[in-house]
N, C-alpha and C positions, 0 to 999 in steps of 0.2 A: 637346479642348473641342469640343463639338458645337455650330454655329453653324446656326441658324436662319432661312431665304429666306420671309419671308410672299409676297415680289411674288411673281408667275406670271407668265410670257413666252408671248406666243404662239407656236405653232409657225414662225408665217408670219416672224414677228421675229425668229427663234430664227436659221432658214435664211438669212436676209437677212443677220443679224449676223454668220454662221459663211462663208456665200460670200464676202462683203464683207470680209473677217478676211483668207481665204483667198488671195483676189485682190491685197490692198493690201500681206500680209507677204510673198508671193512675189514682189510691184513691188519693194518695200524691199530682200530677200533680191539679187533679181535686180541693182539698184542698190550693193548691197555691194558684191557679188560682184566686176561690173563694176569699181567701186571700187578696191576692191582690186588687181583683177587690174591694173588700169589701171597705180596708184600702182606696185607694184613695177614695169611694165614700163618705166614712167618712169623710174624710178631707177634702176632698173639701165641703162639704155638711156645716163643725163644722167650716170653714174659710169665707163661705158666710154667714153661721149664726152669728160671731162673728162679720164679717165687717159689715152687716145688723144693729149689736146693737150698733156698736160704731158708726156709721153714725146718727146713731139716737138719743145717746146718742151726741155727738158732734154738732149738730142741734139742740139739747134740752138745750145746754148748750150756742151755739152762741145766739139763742133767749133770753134766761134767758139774757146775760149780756147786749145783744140790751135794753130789756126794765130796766134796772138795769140802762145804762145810760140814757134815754130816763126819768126816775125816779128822776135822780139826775138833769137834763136838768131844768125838771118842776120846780125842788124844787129852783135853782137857779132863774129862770124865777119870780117863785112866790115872792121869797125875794128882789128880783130887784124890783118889781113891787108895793110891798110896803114896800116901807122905815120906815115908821112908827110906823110898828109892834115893840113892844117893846120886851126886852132882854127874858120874861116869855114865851113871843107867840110864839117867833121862836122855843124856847125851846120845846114848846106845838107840833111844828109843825113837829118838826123835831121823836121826841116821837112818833108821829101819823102816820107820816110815816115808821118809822122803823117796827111797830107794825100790821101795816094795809099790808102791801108788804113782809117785811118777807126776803126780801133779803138780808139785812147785821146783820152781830150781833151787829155792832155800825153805825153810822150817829153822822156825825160833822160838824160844819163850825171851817175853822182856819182863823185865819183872816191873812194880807199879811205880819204881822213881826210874824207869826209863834204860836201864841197866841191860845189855844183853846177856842171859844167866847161862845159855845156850843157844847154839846153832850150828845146821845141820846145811851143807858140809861145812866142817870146822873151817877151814882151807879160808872162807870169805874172808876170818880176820877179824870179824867182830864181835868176838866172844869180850865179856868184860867190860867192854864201849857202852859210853851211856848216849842214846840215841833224843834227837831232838827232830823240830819240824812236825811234820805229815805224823811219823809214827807217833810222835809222843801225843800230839791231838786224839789220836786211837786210841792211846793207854789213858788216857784221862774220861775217854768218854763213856769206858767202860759196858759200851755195847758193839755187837756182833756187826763187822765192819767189811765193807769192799770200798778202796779209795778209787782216789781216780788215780789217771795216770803220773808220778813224777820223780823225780832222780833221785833212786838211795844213793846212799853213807859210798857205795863202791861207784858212783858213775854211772849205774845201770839204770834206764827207765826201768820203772816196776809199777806192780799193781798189787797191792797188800789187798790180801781177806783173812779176817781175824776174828777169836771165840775168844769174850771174857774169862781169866781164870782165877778162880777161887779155891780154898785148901779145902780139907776137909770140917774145918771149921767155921766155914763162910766167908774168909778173911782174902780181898780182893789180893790177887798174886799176879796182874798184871794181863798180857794176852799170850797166846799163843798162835804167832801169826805165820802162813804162807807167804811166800813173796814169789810174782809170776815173771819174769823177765823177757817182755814184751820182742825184744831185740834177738832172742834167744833160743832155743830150740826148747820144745816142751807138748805133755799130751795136749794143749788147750792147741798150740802150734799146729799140730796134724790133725787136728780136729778141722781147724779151721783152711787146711792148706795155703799156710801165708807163704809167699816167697812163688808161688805158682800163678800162671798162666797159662792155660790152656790155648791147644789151637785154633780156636773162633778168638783170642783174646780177650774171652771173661775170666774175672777175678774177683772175688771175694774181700771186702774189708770190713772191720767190725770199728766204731765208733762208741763211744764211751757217754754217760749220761752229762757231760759238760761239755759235749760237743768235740769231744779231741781223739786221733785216730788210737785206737790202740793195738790194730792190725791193718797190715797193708801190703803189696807184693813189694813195695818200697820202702823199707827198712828203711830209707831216709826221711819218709814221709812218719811215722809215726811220735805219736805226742801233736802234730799240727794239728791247729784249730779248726774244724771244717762245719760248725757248727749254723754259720747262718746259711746255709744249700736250704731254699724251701720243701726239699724231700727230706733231709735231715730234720730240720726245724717239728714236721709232722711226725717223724721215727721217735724222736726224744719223748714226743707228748705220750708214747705209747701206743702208736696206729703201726699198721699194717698195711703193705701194700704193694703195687707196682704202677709205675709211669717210666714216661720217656724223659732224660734229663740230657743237660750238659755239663760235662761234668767239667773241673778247674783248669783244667787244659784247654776247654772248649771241642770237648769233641763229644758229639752225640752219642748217647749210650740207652741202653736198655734195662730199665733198673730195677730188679726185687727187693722189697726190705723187710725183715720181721725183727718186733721190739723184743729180746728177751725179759719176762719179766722180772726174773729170780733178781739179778744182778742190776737192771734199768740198762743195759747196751743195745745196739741194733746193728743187724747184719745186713750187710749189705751184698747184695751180687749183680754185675752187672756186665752187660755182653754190645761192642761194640755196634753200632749203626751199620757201618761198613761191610761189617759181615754181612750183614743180611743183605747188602746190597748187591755184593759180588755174587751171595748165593741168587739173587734173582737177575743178574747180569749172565750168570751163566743157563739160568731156567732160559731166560729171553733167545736167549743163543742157541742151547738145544731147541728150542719149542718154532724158532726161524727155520732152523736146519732140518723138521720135520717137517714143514709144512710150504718149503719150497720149492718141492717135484710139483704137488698137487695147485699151489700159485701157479706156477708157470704153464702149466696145463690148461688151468683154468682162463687163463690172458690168453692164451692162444687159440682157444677155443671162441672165449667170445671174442675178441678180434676177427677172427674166420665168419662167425655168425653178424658182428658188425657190417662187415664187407659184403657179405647177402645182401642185407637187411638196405642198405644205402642203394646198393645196383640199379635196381628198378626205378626210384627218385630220383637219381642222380640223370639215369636217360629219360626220363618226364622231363628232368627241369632243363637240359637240354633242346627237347622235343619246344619247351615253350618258350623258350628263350627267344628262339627262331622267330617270333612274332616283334622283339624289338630288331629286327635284320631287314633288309630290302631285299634279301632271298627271298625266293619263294618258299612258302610253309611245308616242311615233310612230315605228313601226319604218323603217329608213333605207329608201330605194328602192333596190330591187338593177337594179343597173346595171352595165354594162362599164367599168374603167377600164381608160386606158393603161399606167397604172401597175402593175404584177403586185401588189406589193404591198399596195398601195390595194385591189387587184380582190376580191384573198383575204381582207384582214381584213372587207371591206363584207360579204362570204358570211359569213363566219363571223361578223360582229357580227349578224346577222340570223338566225342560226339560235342564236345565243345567246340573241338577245333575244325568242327564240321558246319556248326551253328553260325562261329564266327567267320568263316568262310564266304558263308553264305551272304551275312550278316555284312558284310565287306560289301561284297560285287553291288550289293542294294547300294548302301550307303554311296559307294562309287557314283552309282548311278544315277542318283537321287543328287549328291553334290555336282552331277554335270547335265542337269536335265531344269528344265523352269516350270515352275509346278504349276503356274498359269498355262501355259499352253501343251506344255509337255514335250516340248522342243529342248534339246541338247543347249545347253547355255555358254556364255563367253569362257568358260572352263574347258567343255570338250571341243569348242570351238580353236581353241590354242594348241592343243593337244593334237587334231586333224590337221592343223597350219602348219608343224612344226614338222610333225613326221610326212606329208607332204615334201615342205622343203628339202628336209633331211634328203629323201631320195631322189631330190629335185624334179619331180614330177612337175605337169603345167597345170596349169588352173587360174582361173578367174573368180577374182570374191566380187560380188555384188552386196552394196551398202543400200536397205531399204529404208525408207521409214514412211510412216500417213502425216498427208499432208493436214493441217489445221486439228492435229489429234486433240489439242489444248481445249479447242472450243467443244469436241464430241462430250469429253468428261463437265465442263463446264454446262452444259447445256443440257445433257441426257444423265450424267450422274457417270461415278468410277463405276459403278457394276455394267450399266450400257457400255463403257468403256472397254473393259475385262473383254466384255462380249465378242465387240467391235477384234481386240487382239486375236482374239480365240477362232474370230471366222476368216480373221485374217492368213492364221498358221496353216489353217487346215485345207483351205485354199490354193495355197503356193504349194502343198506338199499332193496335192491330187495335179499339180501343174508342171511339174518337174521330175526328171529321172531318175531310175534307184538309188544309182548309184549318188547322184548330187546331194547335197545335206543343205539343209535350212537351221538357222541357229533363231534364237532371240540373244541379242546385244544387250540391251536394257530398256527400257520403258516402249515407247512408239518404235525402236530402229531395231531390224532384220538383218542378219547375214545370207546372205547365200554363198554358198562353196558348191563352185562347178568342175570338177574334175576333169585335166583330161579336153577341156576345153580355154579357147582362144578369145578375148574381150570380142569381138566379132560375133562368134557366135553363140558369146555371153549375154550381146546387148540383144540378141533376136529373143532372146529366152524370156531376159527381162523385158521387154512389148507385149510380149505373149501374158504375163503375168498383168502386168500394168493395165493392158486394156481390158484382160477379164476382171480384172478390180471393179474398173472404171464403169463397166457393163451389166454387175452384179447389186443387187438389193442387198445392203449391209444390214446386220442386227437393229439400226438406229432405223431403219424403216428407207433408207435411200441409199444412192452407192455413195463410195469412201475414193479416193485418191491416193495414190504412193508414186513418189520421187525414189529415183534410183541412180548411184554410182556406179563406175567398174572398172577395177585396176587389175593387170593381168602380170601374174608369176610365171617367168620370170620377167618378162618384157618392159615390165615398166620399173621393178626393183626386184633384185633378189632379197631385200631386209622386210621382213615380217611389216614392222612399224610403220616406214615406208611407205608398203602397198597398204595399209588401215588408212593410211594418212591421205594416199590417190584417191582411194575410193572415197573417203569422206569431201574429198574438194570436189569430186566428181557428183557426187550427191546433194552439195551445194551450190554447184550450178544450174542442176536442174531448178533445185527451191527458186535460185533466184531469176532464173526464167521464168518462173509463170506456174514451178509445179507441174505435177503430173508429167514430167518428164524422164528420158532416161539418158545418161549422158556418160560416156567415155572418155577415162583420164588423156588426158592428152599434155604436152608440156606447155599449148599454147593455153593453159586454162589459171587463169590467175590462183595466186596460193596467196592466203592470210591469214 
């Protein structure tokens, strides 16, 4: 589909819109770019940072539970090793270690039917208590345990890890278990800075090998199942890693995770999207506010250099406009421009418009001239009638034509014919005065325009012609003939049409006399 632009742009507006274009898509381009490059260096920078802490946090928390069992190892080992201690000491003992390590919020022995024999601090209340569920599955299984998360005997989510104990007989004596109080303040607690938030809004949560949280900044959150996130999903199998998630709320986040293997839990740490977006919202805004002295410089610079660059074109296209105008053409003034190309078309538009000048007055000439005889034709003949009129001047047109011209061509051929025109023109114009003009009409028929002159002494003119015709050895080997009209401006009409129309009646009365006559319009002269 071909679509159609009526408006026209200047060039000046052209170059302004294209520099402008130029300058504003490369600020933009530049600002992506920037952008861009910023955003990933971000991220990738905030995803090394975060797998950096959870590696370390994850490491911080496999050692803590190493020596946490290593703790309960001893503690078994010691009470194996003496038996004798009675029911106050172990109590003493167990007290001393809870207090002195700091890693659990309770220490217990249960013995093998599930009985709590001690515990540390007494305070919990389940000394004596014979414990069922989760625990008793541990005291039965009689190997070195980490549960998962679920609600002791007191209400508290917990996380039991526990060392079978035996006496120093061999003789199974039940476990001797820690219990971590997920909800609750403790070393694994400060290990893991639960209940914190930092100011980018990264946080830390640790997730449990059955998929359920066992740390979180929301203490309400913990124990839920978060188990099928496909970053979690991959953390459980034991991988390592960092991606972009979303996380249960739906908010974009930036996530590290490292699998602890002592235990099978995986730490999580993750730093909101947002962040990083404000950090490069504000990059985007310094990086604008730097570089827009040097923008504005730079548009105004090349706008100045646009405005150059158009001058020169803009007064060419002017210059040549002039050619669709009936003014006369004002050739540009040749001048030096700075511009090479400005310099060269301003030469060349003036030597054009020198050509076509030239080029013109021919063409003029040629369209009002008859290239058979070279006689001014019924063009410039109109053109001399009018402006005549115009200033009412007098004059006489004489209407000529050869008589029996039909039979010359007929008889002797069109080029005898040609001939015959040609010695005709040239004849009447060695016969008549400078000033008077001879036309060709069209085929056999002549004008004459006598300026300045009265039908009177229009018809003495025409005799003078007629009879040197008539006197004359023509191209065709004998003389020729020519009838003549003549109607006089103003006297017989001031309307152009009119006196063509006199002189042609007058022209046909000659014919119809006899020919080779010359006759003046007169009113007594029949019209048909």
């Amino acid at each position: 589909m071909k679509i159609l632009f009526n408006r026209k742009f200047k060039l000046t507006t052209l170059l302004i819109s294209l520099i402008s274009a130029s300058v504003l898509l490369t600020t933009i381009i530049l600002l992506f770019a920037s952008y861009q490059s910023e955003r990933k260096s971000l991220i990738d920078t905030h995803l090394s940072l975060s797998y950096s802490k959870s590696e370390k946090i994850s490491n911080s928390v496999n050692s803590l539970f190493k020596s946490m069992r290593i703790s309960l190892q001893e503690t078994t080992n010691f009470l194996s090793n003496n038996p004798e201690m009675t029911d106050k000491e172990i109590q003493e003992q167990l007290e001393l270690l809870k207090n002195n390590s700091r890693y659990f919020n309770s220490l217990s022995w249960v013995d093998e039917t599930g009985t709590v024999r001690n515990i540390a601090p007494i305070s919990v209340g389940l000394k004596g208590k014979t414990i069922t569920g989760i625990t008793r599955d541990v005291i039965d299984s009689k190997t070195s345990t980490l549960t998962t998360p679920y609600k002791g005997p007191t209400g508290r989510i917990v996380v039991l890890i526990s060392e079978p104990f035996y006496d120093s007989k061999g003789k199974y004596r039940g476990i001797i278990g820690g219990s971590i109080y997920l909800q609750e303040r403790n070393v694994l607690n400060e290990i893991l800075g639960n209940d914190m938030v930092d100011h980018t809004g990264s946080y830390y949560y640790v997730v449990g090998p059955d998929g359920k949280l066992l740390f979180h900044p929301d203490v309400k959150r913990i124990g839920e199942d978060v188990g099928e996130n496909p970053m979690l999903v991959k953390l459980l199998q034991g991988e390592s890693g960092k991606q972009h998630v979303i996380n249960t709320k739906g908010v974009p986040m930036l996530a590290a995770y490292n699998f602890i293997p002592e235990i099978g839990w995986g730490v999580v740490q993750q730093t909101p999207v947002s962040y990083i977006d404000e950090l490069l919202k504000k990059h985007i805004q310094n990086l604008i506010l730097t570089i827009l002295l040097p923008f504005l410089i730079l548009m105004l610079v090349s706008l100045s250099i646009a405005r150059k660059l158009a001058k020169p074109f803009i007064y060419l296209a002017d210059v040549v406009n002039q050619f669709g105008s009936k003014n006369q053409i004002q050739p540009p003034v040749l001048q030096s421009h700075w511009n090479r190309e400005a310099d060269l078309l301003t030469k060349s538009v003036v030597i054009a418009m020198e050509a076509v000048e030239k080029n013109n007055k021919k063409l003029v000439e040629e369209a009002m001239t008859d290239s058979l005889t070279n006689l001014p034709n019924r063009r410039k003949l109109n053109e001399v009638m009018t402006n005549l009129a115009n200033d009412g001047q007098l004059f006489s047109l004489v209407t000529l034509d050869i008589d029996h011209f039909k039979s010359v061509n007929d008889t002797y051929g069109h080029q005898d014919g040609d001939e015959v025109l040609k010695y005709l023109a040239k004849t009447v114009q060695l016969l008549i005065r400078e000033k008077d003009m001879f036309f060709r009409y069209g085929g056999e028929e002549f004008i004459l325009l006598l300026p300045d002159t009265k039908s009177l002494e229009a018809y003495n003119v025409a005799e003078k012609i007629r009879t040197a015709i008539e006197n004359t050895i023509s191209p065709i080997g004998k003389p020729i003939t020519i009838s003549l009209g003549i109607s006089e401006f103003p006297l017989h009409s001031n309307l152009l049409n009119d006196l063509f129309l006199f002189a042609d009646k007058a022209l046909y009365q000659s014919k119809s006399e006899g020919r080779n006559l010359t006759t003046i319009w007169s009113l007594n002269l029949p019209i048909k």
